[in-house]
N, C-alpha and C positions, 0 to 999 in steps of 0.2 A: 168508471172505476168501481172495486167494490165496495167501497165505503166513502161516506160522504166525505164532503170537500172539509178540509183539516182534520180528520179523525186518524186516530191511530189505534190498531189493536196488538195484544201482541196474545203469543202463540207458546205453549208452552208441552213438548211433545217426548217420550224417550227417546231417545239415540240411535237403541236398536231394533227398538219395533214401532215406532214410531205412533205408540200410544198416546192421547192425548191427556194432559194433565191439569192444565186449565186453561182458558183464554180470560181476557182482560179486557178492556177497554169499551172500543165504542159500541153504541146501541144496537148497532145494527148486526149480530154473529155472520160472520162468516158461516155459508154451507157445510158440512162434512167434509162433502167431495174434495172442494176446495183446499181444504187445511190439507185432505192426504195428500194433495198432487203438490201442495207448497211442498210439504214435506220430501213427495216422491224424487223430485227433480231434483234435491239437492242430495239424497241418497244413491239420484243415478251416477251424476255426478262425482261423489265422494270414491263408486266404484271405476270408475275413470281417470281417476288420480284427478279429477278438476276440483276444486274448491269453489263454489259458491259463494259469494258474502251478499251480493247486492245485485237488484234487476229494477227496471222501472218497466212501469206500465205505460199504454198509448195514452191513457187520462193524466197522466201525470206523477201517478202515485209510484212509491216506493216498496221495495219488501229487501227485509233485512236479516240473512240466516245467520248464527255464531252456534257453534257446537262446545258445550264447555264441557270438559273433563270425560269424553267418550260417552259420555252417560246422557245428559239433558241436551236439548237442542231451542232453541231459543229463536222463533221466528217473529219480526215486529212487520206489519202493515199500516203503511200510512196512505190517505185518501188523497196526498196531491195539496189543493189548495193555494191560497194568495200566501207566498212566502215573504213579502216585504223585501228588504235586502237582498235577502238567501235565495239558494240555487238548487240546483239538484245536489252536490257536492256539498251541501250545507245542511240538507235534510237526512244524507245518508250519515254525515259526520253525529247526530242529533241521537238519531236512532242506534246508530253504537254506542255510543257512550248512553243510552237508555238500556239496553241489553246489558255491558258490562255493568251497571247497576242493578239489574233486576236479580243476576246471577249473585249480587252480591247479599242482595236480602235474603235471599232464601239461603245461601250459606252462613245466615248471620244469625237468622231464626231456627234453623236447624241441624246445624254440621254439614260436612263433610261427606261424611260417612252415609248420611240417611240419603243424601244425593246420588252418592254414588256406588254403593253397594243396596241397589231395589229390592230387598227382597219381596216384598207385596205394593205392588202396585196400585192397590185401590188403597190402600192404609196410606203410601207415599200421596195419593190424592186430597184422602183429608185435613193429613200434617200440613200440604202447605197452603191451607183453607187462613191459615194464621199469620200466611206473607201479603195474604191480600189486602191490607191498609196500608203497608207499605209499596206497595205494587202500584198500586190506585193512585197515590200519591205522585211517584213518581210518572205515572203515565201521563194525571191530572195538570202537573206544574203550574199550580195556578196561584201557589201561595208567592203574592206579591214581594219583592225583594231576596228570594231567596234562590240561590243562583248555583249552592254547590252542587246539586245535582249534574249539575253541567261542565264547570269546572275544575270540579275535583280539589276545591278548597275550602277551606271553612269559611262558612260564610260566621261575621265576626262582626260583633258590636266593642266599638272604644269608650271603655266606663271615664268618667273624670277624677277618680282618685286609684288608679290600678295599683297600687303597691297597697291598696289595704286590703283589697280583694285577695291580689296573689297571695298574701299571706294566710288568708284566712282559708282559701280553696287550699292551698301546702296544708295546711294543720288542719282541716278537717278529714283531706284524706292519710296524713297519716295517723289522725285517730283512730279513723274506719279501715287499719292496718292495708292500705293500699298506696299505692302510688300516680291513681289514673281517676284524678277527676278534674272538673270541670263547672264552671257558671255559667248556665246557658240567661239569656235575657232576652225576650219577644221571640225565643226561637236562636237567636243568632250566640253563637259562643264567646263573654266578654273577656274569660280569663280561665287558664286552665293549666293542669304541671306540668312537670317538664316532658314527663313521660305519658303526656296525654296528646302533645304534641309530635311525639314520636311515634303514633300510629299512622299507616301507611296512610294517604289522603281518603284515601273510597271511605274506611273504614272511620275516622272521622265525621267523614259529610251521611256514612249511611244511622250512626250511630248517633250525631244530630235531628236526622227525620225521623229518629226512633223515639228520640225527648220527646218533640215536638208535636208526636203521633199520641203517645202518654198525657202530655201535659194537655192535651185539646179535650180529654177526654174525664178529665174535672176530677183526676183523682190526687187525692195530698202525697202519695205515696204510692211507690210501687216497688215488686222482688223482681225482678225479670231474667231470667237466662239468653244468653248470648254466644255466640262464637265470633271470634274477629277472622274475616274470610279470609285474610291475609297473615295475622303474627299466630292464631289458635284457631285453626279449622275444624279441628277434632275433638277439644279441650273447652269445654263450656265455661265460660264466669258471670256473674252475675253480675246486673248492672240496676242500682239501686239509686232512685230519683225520690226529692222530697220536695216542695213546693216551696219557698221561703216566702213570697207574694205573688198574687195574680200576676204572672209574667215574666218570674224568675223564678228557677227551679237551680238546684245543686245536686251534682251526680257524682258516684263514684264507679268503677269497676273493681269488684273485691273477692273473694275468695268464699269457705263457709261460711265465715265471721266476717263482720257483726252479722245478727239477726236484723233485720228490719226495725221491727218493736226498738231493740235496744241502741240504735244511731238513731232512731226518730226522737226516742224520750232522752238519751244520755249527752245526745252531739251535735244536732241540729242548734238547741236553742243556747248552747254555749258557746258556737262561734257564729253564728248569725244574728243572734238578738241584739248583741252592740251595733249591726251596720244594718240595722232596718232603715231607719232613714239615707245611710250611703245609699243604700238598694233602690230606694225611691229616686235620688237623684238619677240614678244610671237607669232604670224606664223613662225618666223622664226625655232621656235621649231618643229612644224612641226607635222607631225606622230610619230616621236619618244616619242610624253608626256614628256618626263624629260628633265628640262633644262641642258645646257652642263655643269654645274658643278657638275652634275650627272656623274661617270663614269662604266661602264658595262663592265664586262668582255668582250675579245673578242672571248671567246670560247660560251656564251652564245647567242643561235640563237634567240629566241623569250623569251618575257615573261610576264605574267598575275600578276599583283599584285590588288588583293582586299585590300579594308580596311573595317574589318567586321560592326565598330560602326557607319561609316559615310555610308555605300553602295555606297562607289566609288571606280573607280578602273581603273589603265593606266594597256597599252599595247605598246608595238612594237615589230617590228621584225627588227634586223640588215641589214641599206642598204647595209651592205657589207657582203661578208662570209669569206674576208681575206684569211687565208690559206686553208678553206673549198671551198674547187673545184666543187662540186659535182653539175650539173646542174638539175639535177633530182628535189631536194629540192628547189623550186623557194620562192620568200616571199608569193606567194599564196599558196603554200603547206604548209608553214612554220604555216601562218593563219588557217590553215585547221589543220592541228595538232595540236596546241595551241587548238583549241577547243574539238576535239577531247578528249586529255589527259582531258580537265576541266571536262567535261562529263563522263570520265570515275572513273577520281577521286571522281568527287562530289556524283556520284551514287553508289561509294563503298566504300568510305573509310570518305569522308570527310562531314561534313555537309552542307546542302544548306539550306539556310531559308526559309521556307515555304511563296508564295504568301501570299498574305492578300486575294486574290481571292477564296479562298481554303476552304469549308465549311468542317465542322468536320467531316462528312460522309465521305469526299474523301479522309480525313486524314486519316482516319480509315482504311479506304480501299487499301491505298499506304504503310500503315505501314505494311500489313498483306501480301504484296507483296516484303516488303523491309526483305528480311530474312537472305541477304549476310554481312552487319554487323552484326547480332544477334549473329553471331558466335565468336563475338570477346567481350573479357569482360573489354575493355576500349575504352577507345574515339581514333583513330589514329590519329595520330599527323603529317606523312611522310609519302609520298609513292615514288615507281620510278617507271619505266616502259623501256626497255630495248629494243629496236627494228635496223634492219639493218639501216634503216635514222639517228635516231639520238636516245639521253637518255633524257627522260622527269623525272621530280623528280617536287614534290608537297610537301610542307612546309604551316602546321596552325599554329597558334598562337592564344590565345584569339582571339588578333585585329585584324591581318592579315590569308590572304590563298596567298599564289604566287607557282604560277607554271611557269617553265620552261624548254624550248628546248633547249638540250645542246649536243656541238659535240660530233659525237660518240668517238673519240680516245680520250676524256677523261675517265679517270680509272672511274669505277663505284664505288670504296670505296669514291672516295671524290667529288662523289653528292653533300653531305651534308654540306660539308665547305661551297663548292659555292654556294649552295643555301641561307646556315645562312649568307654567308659574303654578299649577293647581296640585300637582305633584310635589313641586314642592314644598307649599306652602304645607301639605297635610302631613309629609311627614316631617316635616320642622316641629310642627304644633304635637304628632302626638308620635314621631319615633316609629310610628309603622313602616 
C-alpha cells in the first residue's frame, strides 16, 4: 500500500484543473504522480457520467473522492491496517464523514465565496494554511472521549446544577446582544441557548473543535470570525471565547458589538463570578459527563449514549476496570472500540441522519450502496457484537441510540437488561 498500516492522508485539489491545494496527514507524502492519477481517474470518470466515491487497494487500503460545490475536490487515503470490529464498509463510512467535515472547516474559516469563486490560486493556498489545526485534528482524532466528529452530535457534559448555568449562559448572551452561546467544560458543551441548539449538527461539533482548538492554546480570550457552513456561508460573525477557569471557557456568536475589551471587563465577571465555585463542581465531573448521582454499572466498560431530538450525546469510559485485570484493553482501546462498534452499528443496522451537506445525488448514490439492511423488513431496534475483549450491544429508541462495552464474563442473554436498565437509569437521573 502506499501508506503505512493505519495512516490516513487526505488530498486537497481544484475541481477544475486539478491543482493541488494542500495535503495533510501522514508522514510519509504521497508522490506527485500519484495524487494526479488519484485525481485523473476520477475526472475520467466524471467525463463518463460515472461517479467515483470509493476504491480499495490490493493491501487493504482505501481512497475516498467527494467533489464539493464544483470547485474543491477532496480526496482521503487511508493505509488499510488492523480495523478491530470494522470492515471495509466501516473504513469507507469513516472517511466520508471525515471529508464532509474537512469541507466544513474550510467553509467555517473562510466562506463560501473564497471556496468557490478562485480567483488566485496561490493566495486561496495560503488562506487555508489557517484550516490546518482544525484539519489535523480532525485527521488526528485522538482527543480521548470526543466523538462528535464522527457522529455529528455534541459531544456534551451533564453539569449538576443546569438551571443556574442555563440562566446565566441566556443573560450573558443576551448582554453580549446575541442569542447563540454556549458553556463548553473540558471541551464537551455543558449548557447552551436555544438557538445554539438550533445550529445544524456539523456546525455545532465543528464550532466545538474550534473552542477546543482556542482554548488548548492558553489564551484568556479570543475575537475570531467565522462562517456557519450551513445557516451563513457567505455572512461572517464573530465568535468570542473567554476562559472563566482552566477548563471552562464561555462563548457567544455576535455581531459588531460588543468589542471584546468591553464583554471581557463589563460581562464576564458579572455573571460568572457568583458561580465560580458551581463551575468547579461541574470540572469536577470531569470526562465521565454524568454527574455522580448517575450510577453505572461496574461491568460496563465504556458507553455512547445519543439523544436523537437534541443531537447531543455523552460518553465515558470507566477510570477503573475493578475486577477486569486485563491490561491489553487500556481507556485508549476502550475509546477505539466505542467507536468502532458505533460505526459498525450505524452502517448496519442502526440509522444515522444524513448530513445537511449531503445533495440528493449522493443520497441516491449511498442508498444504492446501502443494500445490507434492505434485507431486512423492519427497522432494527438491537444489536450486539461478541468479540474475545469484551461484548458491545447497541439499543435505539425513537429518542435515544446508546451503545455499550461490556465485560466479557457477562452472559450474553442479559445484554439487553443492561443495556434497557443503563438507559434508563441515565436518563431518570439527569432528563437527557
Amino acid at each position: 500500500m502506499m501508506l503505512q498500516d493505519g495512516a490516513t492522508q487526505l488530498l486537497c485539489l481544484t475541481a477544475s484543473s486539478g491543482v493541488p491545494l494542500f495535503t495533510r496527514g501522514a508522514s510519509k507524502q504521497l508522490p506527485f504522480s500519484v495524487i494526479g492519477s488519484l485525481n485523473g481517474v476520477h475526472m475520467f470518470g466524471g467525463g463518463q457520467g460515472v461517479v467515483l466515491t470509493c476504491s480499495e487497494t490490493q493491501g487493504g487500503g482505501k481512497v475516498v473522492w467527494r467533489l464539493f460545490q464544483d470547485s474543491v475536490i477532496l480526496i482521503a487515503v487511508s493505509g488499510g491496517g488492523d480495523g478491530g470490529v470494522g470492515s471495509s464498509k466501516e473504513e469507507e463510512a469513516r472517511l466520508q464523514r471525515l471529508l464532509e467535515n474537512v469541507w466544513g472547516c474550510m467553509v467555517l474559516v473562510l466562506g463560501l465565496d473564497e471556496l468557490v469563486n478562485v480567483r488566485n490560486v496561490e493566495r486561496l493556498k495560503r488562506e487555508l494554511r489557517s484550516c490546518f489545526s482544525l484539519i489535523d485534528e480532525l485527521l488526528e482524532d485522538k482527543q480521548e472521549g470526543i466523538l462528535g466528529n464522527l457522529t455529528h452530535c455534541a459531544d456534551s457534559l451533564v453539569p449538576p446544577n443546569p438551571a443556574l448555568f442555563q440562566e446565566a449562559v441566556d443573560g450573558f448572551a443576551q448582554a453580549a446582544e446575541s442569542e447563540f452561546g454556549c458553556l463548553v467544560v473540558h471541551g464537551r458543551i455543558a449548557t447552551a441557548t436555544e438557538k445554539w441548539w438550533r445550529l445544524a449538527p456539523q456546525e455545532v461539533v465543528l464550532l466545538s473543535a474550534l473552542i477546543r482548538s482556542h482554548s488548548a492554546s492558553g489564551s484568556a480570550s479570543c475575537d475570531y470570525p467565522i462562517f456557519l457552513p450551513h445557516g451563513s456561508p457567505t455572512v461572517a460573525h464573530r465568535l468570542l471565547r473567554f476562559q472563566l477557569l482552566p477548563g471552562a471557557d464561555v462563548c457567544v456568536l455576535c455581531g459588531p458589538t460588543p468589542s471584546l475589551h468591553g464583554a471581557e471587563t463589563g460581562l464576564v465577571g458579572r455573571f460568572w463570578s457568583p458561580l465560580v465555585e458551581t463551575l468547579r463542581e461541574c470540572l469536577a465531573v470531569g470526562e465521565r459527563c454524568l454527574p455522580g448521582s448517575v450510577s453505572v454499572r461496574p461491568d460496563v466498560l465504556a458507553l455512547l449514549l445519543i439523544n436523537r431530538e437534541t443531537r447531543r450525546a455523552v460518553s465515558c469510559v470507566r477510570t477503573s476496570n475493578y475486577h477486569y485485570d486485563d491490561p491489553l484493553l487500556s481507556r485508549a482501546r476502550c475509546w477505539e472500540l466505542l467507536k468502532l462498534f458505533y460505526i459498525f452499528s450505524t452502517s448496519r443496522y442502526f440509522t444515522q441522519e444524513e448530513p445537511l451537506c449531503v445533495s440528493t445525488e449522493e443520497k441516491a448514490q449511498r442508498s444504492n450502496t446501502e443494500d445490507f439492511p434492505l434485507g431486512f423488513s423492519h427497522q432494527p431496534q438491537q444489536c450486539y457484537l461478541v468479540t474475545e475483549e469484551c461484548k458491545s450491544y447497541g439499543l435505539q429508541t425513537p429518542q435515544h441510540q446508546l451503545f455499550l462495552l461490556i465485560l466479557p464474563s457477562v452472559p450474553t442473554f442479559a445484554l439487553r437488561t443492561l443495556a434497557t436498565q443503563t438507559l434508563s437509569d441515565i436518563v431518570a437521573a439527569t432528563g437527557f
